[in-house]
Structures are given as structure tokens and as C-alpha cells.
N, C-alpha and C positions, 0 to 999 in steps of 0.2 A: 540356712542352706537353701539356697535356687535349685529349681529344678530344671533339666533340659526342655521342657516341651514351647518354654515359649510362653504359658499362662501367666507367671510369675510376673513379665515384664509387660503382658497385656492388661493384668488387675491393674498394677498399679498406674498405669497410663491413662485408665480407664475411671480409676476409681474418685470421685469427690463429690460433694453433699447431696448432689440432684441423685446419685445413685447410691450413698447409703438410703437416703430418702425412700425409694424404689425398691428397695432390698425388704426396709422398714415397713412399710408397706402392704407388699407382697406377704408377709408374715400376718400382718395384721388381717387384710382380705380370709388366706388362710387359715385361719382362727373365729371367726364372725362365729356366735353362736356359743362356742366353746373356750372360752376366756379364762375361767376360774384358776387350772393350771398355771395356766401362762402367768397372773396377776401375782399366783401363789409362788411359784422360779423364782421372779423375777423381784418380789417383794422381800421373799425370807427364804434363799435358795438353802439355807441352812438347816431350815426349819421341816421342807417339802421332801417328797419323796423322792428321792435320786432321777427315777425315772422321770419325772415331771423337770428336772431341768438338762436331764441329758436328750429327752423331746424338745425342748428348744433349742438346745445346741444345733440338734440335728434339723429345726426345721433354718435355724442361721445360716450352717452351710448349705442346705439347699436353695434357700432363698439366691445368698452370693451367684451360687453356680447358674441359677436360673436366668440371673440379669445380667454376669459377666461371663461366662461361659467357665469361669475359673472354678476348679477343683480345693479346695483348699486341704483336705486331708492328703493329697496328693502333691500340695507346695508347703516347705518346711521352713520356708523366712518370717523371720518374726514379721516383717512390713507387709507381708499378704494375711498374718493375724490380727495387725494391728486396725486392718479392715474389719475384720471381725468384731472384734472390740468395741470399732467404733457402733457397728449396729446392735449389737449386745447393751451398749451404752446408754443407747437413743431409745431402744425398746422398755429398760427399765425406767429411764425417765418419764417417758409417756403412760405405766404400767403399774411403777410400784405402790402407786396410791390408789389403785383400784382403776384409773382410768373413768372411760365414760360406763363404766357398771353403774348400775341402781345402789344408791343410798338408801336405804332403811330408813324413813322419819325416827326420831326417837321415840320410844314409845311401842312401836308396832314390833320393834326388834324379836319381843319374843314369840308371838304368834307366829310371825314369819318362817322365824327359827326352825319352831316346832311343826310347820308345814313342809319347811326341805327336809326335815327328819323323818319325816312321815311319806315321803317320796319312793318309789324305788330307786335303787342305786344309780341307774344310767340316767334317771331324768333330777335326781339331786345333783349329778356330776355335771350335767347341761346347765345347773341353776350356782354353778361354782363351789360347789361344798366338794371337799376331801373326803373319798367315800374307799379310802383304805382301811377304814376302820370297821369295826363292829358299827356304829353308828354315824350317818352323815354328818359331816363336821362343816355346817355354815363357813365363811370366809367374812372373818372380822379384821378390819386391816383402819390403825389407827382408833378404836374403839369404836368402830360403827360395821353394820351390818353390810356385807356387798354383797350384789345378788345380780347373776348373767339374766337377766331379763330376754334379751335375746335369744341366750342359749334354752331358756324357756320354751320358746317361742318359737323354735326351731323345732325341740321336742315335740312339741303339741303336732307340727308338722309332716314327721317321722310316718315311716308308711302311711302316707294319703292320709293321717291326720286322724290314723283309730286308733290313738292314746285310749284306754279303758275308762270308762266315764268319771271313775272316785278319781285318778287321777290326773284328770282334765281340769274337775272340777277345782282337784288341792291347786295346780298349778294356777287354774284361771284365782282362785283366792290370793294366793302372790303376788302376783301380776297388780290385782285392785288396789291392793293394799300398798302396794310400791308406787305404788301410783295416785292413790288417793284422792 
């Protein structure tokens, strides 16, 4: 079903690679820092907490709206979703393997571990671990450690960068260790 306003026929006029691209993009800029989510939707949407992929749905059509001016929950033809789709598509390919997150050496996985465990909740959730649980749940994707380095890094940053010194110090241990 088409809508009257006219968007419908401007997405898809509008719409091809340079601006799924753009859409893609925009998502990813918006994310910097805070990945872990996104990695976990996008990898094992089955697996994740509802809310962690209906946050990306939602930042997909924001994205669209932002670079085509199109509404999408407000156009109901499949060919204005199948935009959708296409960026849905692009984001898990570039995503589902953890992307450019930190690999864990082998070896280190479990210190690491036990250092995002040892986190409080918002700066383990910065470091990509699932923290709906009673304990942070690192982000193993393909049997190896991922770890938002950035989104570390971000944290450390957070009001003018007075993280409490133990946990400055667990994160800067991460950090070395990812980094070796």
C-alpha cells in the first residue's frame, strides 16, 4: 500500500547504493563507542534481548528518514521496506562477525573475561558484554573474545574522564592486554 504524501515515490527515486551506503553509515557514526548491542542484533538476533534489536530497527528507520526525508512507518509498500532490508542487510554483513571490535589473542580470553566481569554494569556494556544478567556476559562471536575497545575508551572519557580510579585502572588492563 502507497501512501498519499508523496514520500513513497521520493525514496524510491531516490534510493541506490550511494545512499543505502549513507543510511549504513550514519548508523555506524551513531554507534562509535557503543557497538557490542549492535554486533549482538545483528549476529544472533535470536539469541539477544528483543530490545537490543528492536534498537536497531529503530535507529534503521531513523537513519532512512534522516537522509531521505522518508518516514517509513508511515509508508506501507513493501518496495519502501525493501530499502529497509537492503540496509538491515549491509549492516549485518559488515557486523555479524564482530566487525572492527578487538579480538582477544588466544590466551588472554580469560583474564580479559574476568576483567569485564568485574566492571560495573554501564562500563562492561561500553566494553560489549550483555549486562541483563546477574553477571556481565563478554561477547564471544565465533569462539573468540570481542571486546568494544572504543566503547572503553569512550567510558574512560564519560564526565571529564573521573571513571573511579579501580575502574580506570580494570579498563586500562583491557585495553593493554587487547592490545599487547
Amino acid at each position: 500500500m502507497d501512501d498519499d504524501s508523496g514520500w513513497h515515490d521520493v525514496l524510491l527515486d531516490v534510493w541506490a547504493q550511494p545512499v543505502c551506503d549513507a543510511v549504513v553509515d550514519r548508523i555506524e557514526r551513531s554507534t562509535v563507542g557503543r557497538r557490542g548491542w549492535l554486533v549482538r542484533a545483528l549476529a544472533d538476533p535470536e539469541r539477544c534481548p528483543p530490545e537490543w534489536t528492536e534498537t536497531v530497527h529503530a535507529l534503521v528507520v531513523a537513519a532512512i528518514r534522516d537522509e531521505t526525508g522518508a518516514d517509513l512507518d508511515e509508508l506501507g509498500s513493501q518496495a519502501a521496506w525493501e530499502c529497509y532490508e537492503q540496509v538491515w542487510d549491509a549492516l549485518t554483513l559488515r557486523w555479524e562477525d564482530g566487525g572492527d571490535l578487538e579480538v582477544a589473542a588466544v590466551g588472554t580470553e580469560p583474564e580479559i573475561s574476568r576483567l569485564i566481569q568485574a566492571l560495573p554494569v554501564e562500563a562492561a556494556a561500553h566494553a560489549g558484554a550483555d549486562v541483563t544478567g546477574a553477571v556481565p556476559d563478554p561477547m564471544w562471536l565465533g569462539g573468540r573474545l570481542r571486546v568494544d575497545a572504543a566503547g572503553l575508551e569512550g567510558y574512560l572519557e564519560l564526565d571529564g574522564g573521573r571513571a573511579p580510579a579501580d575502574v580506570h585502572r580494570t579498563i586500562s588492563a583491557i585495553l593493554v592486554r587487547l592490545r599487547g
